[in-house]
N, CA, C and O atoms as a CHARMM CRD file, in Angstrom:
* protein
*
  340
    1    1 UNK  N    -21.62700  34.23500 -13.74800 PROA 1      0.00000
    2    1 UNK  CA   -20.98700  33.14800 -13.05900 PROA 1      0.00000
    3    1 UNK  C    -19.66900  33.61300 -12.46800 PROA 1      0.00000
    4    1 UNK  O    -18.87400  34.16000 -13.23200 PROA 1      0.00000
    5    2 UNK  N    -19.42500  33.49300 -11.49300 PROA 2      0.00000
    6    2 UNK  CA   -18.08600  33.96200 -10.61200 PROA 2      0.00000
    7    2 UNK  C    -17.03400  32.89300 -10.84900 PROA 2      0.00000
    8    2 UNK  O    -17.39900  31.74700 -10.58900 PROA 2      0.00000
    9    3 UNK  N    -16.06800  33.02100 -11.19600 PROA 3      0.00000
   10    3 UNK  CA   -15.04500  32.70000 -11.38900 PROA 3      0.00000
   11    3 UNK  C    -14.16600  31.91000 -10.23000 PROA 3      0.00000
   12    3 UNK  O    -14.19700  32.39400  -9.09900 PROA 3      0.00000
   13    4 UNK  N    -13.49700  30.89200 -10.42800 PROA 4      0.00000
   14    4 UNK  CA   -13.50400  29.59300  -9.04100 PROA 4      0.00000
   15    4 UNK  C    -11.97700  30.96400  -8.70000 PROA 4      0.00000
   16    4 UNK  O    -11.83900  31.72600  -7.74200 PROA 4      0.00000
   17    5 UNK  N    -11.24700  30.80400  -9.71900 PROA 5      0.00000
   18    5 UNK  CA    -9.99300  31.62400  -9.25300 PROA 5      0.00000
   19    5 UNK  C    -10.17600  33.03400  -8.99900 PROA 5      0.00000
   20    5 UNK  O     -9.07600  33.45800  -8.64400 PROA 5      0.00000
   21    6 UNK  N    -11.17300  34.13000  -9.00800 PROA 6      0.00000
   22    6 UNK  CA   -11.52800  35.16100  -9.17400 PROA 6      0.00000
   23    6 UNK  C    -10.55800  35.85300  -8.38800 PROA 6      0.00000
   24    6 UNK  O     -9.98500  35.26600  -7.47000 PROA 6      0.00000
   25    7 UNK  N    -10.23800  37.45800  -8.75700 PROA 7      0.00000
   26    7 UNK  CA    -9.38700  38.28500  -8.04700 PROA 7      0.00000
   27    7 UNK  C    -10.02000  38.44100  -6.49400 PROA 7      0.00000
   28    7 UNK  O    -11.21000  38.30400  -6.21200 PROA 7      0.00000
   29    8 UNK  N     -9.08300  38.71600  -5.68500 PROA 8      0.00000
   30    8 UNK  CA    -9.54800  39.03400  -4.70900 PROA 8      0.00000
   31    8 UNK  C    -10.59500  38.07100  -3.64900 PROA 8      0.00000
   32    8 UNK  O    -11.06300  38.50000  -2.59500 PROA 8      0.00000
   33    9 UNK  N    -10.82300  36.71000  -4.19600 PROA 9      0.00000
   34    9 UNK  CA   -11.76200  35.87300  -3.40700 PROA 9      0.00000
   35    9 UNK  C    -10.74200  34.66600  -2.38700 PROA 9      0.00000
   36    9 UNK  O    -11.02100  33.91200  -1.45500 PROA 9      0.00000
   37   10 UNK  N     -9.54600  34.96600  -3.10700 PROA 10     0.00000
   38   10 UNK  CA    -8.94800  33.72100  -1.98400 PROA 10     0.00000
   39   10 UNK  C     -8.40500  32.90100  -2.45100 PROA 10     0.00000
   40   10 UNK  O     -8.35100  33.05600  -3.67100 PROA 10     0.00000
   41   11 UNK  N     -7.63700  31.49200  -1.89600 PROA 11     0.00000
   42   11 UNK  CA    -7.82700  30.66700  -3.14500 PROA 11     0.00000
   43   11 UNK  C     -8.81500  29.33800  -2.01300 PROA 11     0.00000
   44   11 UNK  O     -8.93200  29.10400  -0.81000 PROA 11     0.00000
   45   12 UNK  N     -9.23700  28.87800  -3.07800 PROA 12     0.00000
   46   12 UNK  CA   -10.28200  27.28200  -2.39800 PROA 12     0.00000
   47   12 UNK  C     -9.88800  26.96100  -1.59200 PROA 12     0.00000
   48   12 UNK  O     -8.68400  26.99100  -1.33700 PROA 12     0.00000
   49   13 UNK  N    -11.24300  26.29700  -0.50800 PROA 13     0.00000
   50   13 UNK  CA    -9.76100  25.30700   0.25400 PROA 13     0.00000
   51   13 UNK  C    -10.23200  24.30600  -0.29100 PROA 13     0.00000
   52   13 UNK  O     -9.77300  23.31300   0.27200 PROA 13     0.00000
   53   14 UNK  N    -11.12800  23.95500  -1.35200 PROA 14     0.00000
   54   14 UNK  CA   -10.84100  22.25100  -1.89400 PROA 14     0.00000
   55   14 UNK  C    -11.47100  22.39500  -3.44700 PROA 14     0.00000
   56   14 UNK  O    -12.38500  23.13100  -3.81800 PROA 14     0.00000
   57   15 UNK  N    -10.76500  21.55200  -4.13900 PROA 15     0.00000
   58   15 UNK  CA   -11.39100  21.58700  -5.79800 PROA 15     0.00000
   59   15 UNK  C    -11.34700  19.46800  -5.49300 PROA 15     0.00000
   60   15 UNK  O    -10.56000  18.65100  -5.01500 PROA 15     0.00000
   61   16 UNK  N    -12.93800  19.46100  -6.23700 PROA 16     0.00000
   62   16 UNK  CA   -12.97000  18.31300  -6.81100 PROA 16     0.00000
   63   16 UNK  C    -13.18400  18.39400  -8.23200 PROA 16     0.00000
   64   16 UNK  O    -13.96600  19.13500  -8.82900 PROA 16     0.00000
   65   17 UNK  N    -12.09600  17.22200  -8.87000 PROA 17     0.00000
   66   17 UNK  CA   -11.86700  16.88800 -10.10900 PROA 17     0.00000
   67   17 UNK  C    -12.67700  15.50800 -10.15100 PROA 17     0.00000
   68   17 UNK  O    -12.49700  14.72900  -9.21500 PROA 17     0.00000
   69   18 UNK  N    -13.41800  15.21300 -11.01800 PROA 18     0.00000
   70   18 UNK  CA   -14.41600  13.92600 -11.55500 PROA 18     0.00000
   71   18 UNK  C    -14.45400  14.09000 -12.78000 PROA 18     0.00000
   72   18 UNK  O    -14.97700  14.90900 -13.53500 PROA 18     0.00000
   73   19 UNK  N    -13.46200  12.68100 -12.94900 PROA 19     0.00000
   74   19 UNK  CA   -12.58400  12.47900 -14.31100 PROA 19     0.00000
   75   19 UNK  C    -12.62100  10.84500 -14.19900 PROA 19     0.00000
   76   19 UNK  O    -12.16600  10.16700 -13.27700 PROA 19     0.00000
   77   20 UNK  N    -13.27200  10.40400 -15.36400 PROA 20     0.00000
   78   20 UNK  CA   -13.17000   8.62500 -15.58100 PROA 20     0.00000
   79   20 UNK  C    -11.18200   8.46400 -15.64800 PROA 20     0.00000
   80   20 UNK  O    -10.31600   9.12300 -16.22400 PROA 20     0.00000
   81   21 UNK  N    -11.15400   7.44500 -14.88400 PROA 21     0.00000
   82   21 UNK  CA    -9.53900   6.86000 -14.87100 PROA 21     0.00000
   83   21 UNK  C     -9.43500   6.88500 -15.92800 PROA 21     0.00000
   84   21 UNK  O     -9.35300   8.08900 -16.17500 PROA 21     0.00000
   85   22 UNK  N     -9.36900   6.32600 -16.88600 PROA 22     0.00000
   86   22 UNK  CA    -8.67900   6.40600 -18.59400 PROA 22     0.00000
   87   22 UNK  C     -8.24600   8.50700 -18.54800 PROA 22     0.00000
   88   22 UNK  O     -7.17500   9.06600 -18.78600 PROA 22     0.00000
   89   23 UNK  N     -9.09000   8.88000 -18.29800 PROA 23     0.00000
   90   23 UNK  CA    -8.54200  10.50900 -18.77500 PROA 23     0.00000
   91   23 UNK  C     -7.45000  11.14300 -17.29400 PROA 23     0.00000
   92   23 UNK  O     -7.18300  12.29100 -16.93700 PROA 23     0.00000
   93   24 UNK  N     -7.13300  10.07800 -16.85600 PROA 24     0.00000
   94   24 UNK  CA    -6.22200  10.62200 -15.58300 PROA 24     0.00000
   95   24 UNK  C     -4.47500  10.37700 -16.04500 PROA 24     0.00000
   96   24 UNK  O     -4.20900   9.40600 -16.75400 PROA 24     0.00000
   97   25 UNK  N     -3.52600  11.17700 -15.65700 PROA 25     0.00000
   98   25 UNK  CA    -2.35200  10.95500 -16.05000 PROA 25     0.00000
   99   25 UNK  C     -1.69300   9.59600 -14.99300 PROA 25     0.00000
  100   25 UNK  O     -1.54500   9.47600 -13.77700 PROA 25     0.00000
  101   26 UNK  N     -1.46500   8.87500 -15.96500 PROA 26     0.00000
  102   26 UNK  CA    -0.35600   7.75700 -15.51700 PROA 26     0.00000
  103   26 UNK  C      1.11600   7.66200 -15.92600 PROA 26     0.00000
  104   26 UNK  O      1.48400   7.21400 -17.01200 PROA 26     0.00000
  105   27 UNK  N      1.96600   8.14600 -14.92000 PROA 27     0.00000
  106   27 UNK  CA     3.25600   8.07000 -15.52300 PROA 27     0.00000
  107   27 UNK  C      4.12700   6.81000 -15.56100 PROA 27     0.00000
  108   27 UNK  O      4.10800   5.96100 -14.66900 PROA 27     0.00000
  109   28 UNK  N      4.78700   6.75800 -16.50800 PROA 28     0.00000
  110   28 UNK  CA     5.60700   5.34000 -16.35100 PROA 28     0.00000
  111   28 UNK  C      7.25400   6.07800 -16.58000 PROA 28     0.00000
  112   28 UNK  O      7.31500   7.28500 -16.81000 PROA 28     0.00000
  113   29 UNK  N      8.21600   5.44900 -16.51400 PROA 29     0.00000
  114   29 UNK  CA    10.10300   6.18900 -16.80700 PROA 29     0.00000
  115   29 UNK  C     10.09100   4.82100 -17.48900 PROA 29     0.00000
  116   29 UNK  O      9.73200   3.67400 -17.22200 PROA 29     0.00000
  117   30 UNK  N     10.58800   5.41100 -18.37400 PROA 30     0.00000
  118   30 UNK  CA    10.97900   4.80900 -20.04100 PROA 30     0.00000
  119   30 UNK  C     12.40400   5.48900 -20.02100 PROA 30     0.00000
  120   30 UNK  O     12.54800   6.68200 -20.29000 PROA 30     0.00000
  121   31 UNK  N     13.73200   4.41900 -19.59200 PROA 31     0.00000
  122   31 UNK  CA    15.32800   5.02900 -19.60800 PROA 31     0.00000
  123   31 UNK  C     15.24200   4.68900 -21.17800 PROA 31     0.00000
  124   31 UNK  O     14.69000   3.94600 -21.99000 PROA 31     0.00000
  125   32 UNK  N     16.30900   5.90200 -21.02900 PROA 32     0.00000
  126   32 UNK  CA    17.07900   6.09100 -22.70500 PROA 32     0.00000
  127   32 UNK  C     17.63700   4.76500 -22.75200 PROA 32     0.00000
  128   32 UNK  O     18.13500   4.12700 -21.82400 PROA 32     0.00000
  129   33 UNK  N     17.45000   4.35000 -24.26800 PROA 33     0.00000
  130   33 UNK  CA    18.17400   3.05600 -24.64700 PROA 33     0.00000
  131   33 UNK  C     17.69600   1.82900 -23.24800 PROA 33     0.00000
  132   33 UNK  O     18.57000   1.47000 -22.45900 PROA 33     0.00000
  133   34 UNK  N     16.22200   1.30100 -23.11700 PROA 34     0.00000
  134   34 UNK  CA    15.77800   0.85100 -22.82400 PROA 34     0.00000
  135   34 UNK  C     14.90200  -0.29900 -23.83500 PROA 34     0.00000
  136   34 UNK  O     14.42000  -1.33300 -23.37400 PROA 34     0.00000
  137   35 UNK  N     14.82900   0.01100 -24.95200 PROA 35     0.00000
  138   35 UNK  CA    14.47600  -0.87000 -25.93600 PROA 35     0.00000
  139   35 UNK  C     13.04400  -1.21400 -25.92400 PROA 35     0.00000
  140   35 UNK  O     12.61900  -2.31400 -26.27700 PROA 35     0.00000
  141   36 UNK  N     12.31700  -0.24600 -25.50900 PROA 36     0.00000
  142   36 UNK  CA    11.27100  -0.60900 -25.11600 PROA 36     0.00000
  143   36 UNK  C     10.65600  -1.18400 -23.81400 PROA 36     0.00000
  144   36 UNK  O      9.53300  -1.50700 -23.42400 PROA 36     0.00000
  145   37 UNK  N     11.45400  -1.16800 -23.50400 PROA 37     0.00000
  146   37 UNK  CA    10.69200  -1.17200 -22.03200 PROA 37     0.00000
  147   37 UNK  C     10.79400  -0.43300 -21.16000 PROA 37     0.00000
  148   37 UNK  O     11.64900   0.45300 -21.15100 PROA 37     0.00000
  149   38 UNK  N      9.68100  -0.68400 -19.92800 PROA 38     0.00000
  150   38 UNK  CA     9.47000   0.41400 -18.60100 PROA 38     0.00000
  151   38 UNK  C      9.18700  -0.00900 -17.98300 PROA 38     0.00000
  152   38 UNK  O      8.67700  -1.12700 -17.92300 PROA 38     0.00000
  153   39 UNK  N      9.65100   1.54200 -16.44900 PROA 39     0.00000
  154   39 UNK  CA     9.16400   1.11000 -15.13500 PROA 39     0.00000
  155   39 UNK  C      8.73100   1.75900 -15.10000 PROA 39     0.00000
  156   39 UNK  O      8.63900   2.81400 -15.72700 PROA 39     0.00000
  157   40 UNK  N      7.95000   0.95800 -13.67800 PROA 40     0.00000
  158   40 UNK  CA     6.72900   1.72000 -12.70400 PROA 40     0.00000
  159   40 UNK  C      7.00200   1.90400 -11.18400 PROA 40     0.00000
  160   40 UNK  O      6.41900   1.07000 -10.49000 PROA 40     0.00000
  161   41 UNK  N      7.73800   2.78400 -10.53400 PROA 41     0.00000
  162   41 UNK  CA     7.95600   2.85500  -9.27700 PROA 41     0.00000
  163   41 UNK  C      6.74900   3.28300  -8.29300 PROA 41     0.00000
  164   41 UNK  O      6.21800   4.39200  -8.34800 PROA 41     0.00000
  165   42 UNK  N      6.50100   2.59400  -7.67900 PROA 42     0.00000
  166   42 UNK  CA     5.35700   2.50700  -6.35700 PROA 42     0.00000
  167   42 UNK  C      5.62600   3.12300  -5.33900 PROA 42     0.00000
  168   42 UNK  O      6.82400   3.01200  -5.07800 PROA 42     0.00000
  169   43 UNK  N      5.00500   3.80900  -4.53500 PROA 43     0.00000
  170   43 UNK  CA     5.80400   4.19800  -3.26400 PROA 43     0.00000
  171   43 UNK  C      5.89800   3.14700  -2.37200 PROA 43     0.00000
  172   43 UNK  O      5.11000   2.23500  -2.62000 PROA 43     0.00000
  173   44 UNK  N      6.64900   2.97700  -1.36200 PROA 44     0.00000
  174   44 UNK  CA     6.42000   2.00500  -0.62200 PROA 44     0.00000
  175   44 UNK  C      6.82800   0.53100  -1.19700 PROA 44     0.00000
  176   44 UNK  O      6.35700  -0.52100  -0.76500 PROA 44     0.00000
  177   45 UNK  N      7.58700   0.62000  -2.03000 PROA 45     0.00000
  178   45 UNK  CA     8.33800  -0.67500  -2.57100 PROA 45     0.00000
  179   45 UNK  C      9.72300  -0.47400  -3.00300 PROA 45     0.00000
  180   45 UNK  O      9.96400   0.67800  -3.36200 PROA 45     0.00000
  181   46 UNK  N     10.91800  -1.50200  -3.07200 PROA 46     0.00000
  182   46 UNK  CA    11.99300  -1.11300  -3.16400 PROA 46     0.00000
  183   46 UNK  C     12.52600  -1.02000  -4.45200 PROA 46     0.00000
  184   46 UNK  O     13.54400  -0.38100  -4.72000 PROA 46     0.00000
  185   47 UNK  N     11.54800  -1.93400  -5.61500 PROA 47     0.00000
  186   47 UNK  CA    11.96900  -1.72600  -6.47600 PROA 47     0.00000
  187   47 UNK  C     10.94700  -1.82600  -7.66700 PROA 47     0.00000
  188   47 UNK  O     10.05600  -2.67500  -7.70800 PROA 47     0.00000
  189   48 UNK  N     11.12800  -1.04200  -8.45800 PROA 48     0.00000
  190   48 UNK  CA    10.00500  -0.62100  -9.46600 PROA 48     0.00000
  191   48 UNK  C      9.52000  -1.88800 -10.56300 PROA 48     0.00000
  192   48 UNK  O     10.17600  -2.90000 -10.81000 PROA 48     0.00000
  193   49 UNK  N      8.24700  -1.53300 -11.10400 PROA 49     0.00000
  194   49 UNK  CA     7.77800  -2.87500 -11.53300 PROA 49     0.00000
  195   49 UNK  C      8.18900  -2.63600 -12.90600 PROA 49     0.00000
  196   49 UNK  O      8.48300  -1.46700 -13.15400 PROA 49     0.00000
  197   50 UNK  N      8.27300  -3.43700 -13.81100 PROA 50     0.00000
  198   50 UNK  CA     9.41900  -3.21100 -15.26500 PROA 50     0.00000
  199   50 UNK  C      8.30900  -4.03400 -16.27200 PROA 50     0.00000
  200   50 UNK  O      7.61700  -4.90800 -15.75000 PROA 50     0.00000
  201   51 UNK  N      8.18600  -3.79800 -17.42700 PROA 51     0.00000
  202   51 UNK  CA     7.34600  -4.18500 -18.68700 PROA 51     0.00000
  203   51 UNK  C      7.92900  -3.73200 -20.04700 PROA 51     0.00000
  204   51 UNK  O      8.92800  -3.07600 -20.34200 PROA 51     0.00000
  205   52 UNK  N      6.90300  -4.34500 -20.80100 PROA 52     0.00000
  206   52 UNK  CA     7.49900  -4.57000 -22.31200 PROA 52     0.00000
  207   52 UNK  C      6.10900  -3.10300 -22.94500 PROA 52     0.00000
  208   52 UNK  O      4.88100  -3.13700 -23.02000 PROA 52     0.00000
  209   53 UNK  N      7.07100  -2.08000 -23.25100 PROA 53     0.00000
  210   53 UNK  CA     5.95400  -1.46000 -24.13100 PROA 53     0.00000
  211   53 UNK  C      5.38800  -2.57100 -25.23700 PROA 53     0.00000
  212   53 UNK  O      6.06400  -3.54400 -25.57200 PROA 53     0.00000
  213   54 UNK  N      3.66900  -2.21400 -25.90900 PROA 54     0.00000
  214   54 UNK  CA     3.83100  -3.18900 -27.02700 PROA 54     0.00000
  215   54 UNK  C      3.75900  -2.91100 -28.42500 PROA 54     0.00000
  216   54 UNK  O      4.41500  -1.94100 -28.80600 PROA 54     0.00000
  217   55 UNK  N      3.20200  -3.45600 -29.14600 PROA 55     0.00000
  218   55 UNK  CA     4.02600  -3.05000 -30.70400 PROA 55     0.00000
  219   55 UNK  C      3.22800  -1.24100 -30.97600 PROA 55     0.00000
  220   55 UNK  O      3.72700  -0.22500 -31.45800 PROA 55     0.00000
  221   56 UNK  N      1.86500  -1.50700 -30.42100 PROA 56     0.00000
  222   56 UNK  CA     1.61800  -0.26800 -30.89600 PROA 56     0.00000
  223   56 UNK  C      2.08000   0.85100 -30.18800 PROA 56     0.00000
  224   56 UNK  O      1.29300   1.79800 -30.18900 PROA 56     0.00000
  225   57 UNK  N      3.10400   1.00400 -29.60100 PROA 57     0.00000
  226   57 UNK  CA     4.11800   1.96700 -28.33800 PROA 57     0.00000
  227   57 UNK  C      2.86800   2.54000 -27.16700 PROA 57     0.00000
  228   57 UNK  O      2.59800   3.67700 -26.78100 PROA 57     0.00000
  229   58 UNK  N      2.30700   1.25700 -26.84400 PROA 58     0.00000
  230   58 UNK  CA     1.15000   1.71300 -25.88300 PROA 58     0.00000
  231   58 UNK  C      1.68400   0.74700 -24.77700 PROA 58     0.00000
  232   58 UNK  O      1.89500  -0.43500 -25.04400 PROA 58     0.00000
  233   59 UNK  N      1.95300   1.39500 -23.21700 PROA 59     0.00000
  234   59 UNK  CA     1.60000   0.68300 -22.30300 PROA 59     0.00000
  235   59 UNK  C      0.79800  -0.60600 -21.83300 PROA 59     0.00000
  236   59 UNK  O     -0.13600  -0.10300 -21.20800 PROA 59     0.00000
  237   60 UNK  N      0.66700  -1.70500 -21.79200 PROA 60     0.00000
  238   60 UNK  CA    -0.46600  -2.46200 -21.59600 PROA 60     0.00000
  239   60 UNK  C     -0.37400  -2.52100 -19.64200 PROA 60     0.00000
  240   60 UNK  O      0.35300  -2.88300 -18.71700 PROA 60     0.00000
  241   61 UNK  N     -1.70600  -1.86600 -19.94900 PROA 61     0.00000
  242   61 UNK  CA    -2.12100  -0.76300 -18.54600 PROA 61     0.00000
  243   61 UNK  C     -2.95200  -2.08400 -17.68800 PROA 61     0.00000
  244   61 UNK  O     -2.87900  -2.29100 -16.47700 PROA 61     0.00000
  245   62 UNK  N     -3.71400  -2.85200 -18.66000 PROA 62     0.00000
  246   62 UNK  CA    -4.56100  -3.94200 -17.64100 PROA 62     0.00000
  247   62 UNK  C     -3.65200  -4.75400 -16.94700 PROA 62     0.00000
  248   62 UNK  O     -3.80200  -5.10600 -15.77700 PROA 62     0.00000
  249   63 UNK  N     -2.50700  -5.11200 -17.82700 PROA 63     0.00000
  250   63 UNK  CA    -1.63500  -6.51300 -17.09600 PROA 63     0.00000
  251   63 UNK  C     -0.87000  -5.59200 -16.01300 PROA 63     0.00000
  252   63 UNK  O     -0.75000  -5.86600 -14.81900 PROA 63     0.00000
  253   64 UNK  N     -0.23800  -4.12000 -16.85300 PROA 64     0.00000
  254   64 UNK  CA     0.13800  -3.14700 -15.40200 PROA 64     0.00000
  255   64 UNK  C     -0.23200  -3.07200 -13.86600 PROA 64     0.00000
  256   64 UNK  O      0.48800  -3.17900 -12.87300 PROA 64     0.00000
  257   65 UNK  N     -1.99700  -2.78900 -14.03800 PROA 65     0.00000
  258   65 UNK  CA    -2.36500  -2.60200 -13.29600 PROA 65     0.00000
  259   65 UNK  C     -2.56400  -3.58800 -12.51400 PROA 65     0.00000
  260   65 UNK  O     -2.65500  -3.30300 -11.32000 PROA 65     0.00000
  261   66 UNK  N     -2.69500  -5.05800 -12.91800 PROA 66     0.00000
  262   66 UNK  CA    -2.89000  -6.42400 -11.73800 PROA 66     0.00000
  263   66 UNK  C     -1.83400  -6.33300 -11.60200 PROA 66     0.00000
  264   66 UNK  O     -1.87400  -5.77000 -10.50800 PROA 66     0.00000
  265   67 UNK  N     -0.06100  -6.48800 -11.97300 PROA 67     0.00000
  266   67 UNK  CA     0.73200  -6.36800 -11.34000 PROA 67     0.00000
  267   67 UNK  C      1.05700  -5.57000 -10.28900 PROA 67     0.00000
  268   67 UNK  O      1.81500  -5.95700  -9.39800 PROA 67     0.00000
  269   68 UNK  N      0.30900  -3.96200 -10.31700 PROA 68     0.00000
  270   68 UNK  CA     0.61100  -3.30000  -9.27700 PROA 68     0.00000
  271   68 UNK  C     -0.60100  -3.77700  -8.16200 PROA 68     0.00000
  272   68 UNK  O     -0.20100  -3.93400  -7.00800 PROA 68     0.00000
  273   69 UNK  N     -1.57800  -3.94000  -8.34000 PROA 69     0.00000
  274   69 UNK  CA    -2.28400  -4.81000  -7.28900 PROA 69     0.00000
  275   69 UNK  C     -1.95200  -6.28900  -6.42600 PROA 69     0.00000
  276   69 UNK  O     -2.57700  -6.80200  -5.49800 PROA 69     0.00000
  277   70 UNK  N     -0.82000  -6.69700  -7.07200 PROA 70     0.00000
  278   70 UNK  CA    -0.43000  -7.95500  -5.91200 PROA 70     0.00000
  279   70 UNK  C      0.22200  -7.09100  -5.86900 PROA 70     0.00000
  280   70 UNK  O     -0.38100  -6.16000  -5.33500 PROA 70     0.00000
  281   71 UNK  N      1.59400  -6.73000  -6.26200 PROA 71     0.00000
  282   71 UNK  CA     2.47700  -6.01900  -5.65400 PROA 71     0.00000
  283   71 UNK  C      2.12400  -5.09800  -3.94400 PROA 71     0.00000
  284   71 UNK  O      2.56900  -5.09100  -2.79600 PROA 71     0.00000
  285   72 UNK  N      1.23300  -4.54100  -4.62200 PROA 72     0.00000
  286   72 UNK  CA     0.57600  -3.56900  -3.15100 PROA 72     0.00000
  287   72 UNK  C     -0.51900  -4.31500  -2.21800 PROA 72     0.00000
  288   72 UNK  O     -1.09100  -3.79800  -1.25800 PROA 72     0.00000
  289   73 UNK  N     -0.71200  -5.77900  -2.74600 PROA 73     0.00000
  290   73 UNK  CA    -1.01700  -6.32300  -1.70700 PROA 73     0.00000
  291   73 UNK  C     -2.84000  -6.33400  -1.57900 PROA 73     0.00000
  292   73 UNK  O     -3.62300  -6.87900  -0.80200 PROA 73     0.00000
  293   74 UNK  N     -2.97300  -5.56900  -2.59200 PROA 74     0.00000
  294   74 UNK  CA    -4.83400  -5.38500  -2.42200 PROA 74     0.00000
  295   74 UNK  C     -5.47800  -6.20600  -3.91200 PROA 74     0.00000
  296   74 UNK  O     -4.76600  -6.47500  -4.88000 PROA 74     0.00000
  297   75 UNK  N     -6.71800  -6.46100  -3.83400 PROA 75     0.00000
  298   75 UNK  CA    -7.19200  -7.44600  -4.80300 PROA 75     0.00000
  299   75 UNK  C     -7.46400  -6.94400  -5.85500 PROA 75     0.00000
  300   75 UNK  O     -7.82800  -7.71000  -6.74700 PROA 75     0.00000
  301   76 UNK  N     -7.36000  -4.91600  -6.25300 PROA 76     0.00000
  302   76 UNK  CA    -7.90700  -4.46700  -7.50100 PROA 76     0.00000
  303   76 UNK  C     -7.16900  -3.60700  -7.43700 PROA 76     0.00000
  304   76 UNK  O     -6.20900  -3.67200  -6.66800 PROA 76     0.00000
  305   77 UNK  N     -7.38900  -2.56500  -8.20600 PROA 77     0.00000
  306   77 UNK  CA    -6.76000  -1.06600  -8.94100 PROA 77     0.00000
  307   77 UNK  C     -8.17900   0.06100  -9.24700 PROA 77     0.00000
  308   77 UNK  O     -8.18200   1.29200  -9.23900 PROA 77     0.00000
  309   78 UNK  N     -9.70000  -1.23700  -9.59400 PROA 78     0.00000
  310   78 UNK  CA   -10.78400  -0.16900  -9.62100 PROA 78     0.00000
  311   78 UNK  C    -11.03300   0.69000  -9.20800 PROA 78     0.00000
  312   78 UNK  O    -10.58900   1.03100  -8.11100 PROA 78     0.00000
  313   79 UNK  N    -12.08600   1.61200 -10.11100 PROA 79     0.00000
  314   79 UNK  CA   -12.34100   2.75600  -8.83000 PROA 79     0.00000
  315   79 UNK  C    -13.64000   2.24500  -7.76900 PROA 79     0.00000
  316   79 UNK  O    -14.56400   1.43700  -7.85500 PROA 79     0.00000
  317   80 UNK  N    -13.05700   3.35700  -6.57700 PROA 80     0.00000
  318   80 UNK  CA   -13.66800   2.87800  -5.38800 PROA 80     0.00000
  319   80 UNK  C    -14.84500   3.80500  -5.22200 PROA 80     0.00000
  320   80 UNK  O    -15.13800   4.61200  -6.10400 PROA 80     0.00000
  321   81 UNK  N    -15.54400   3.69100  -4.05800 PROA 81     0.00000
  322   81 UNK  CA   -17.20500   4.03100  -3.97000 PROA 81     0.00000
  323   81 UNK  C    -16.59500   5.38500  -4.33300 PROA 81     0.00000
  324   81 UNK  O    -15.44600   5.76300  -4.10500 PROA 81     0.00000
  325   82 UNK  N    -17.68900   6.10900  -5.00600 PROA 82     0.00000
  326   82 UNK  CA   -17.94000   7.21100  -5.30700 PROA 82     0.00000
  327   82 UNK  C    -17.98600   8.08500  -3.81900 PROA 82     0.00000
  328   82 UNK  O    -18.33800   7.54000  -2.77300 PROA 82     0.00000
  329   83 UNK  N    -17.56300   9.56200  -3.90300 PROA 83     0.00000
  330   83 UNK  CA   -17.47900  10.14400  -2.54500 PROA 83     0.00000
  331   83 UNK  C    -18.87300  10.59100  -2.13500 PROA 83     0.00000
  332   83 UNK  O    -19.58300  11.12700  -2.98600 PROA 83     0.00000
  333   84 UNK  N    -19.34900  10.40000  -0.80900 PROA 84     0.00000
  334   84 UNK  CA   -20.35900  11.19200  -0.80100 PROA 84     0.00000
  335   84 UNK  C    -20.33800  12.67200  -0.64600 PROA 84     0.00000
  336   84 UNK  O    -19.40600  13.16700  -0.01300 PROA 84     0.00000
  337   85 UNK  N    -21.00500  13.22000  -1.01300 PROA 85     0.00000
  338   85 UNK  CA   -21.34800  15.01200  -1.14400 PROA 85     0.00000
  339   85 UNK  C    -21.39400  15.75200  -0.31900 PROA 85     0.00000
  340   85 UNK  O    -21.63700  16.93400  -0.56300 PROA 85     0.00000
């Protein structure tokens, strides 16, 4: 099997990653002495969306995510059609 990075072959011109959303990185900024809570800065908005970590120091990612969906103006956050090949 040849190696995607192999010496001497180049580098790609495209890598697809197919990864269920739960295993994708979501960042949130959690300021020092914030008490538990965080933001979520969007591009394209002036000011970042703010939440309550909850007891178990987990994000609550569903209510996250409908907030960032009105915010941006579209009706979901799902994933969208699969790409074709």
């Amino acid at each position: 099997m040849r190696s995607l990075f192999g010496r001497g072959e180049g580098a790609p011109a495209r890598l697809d990653l197919h990864q269920r959303p739960e295993t994708l990185h979501f960042a949130v900024e959690i300021p020092e002495g914030s008490g538990g809570t965080f933001t979520k800065a969007l591009r394209g908005l002036p000011d970042p969306l703010a939440g309550t970590i909850g007891p178990d120091r987990r994000v609550p990612i569903t209510d996250l995510a409908t907030r960032m969906a009105t915010a941006l103006g579209v009706p979901s956050l799902g994933p969208g059609p699969s790409p074709s090949r």
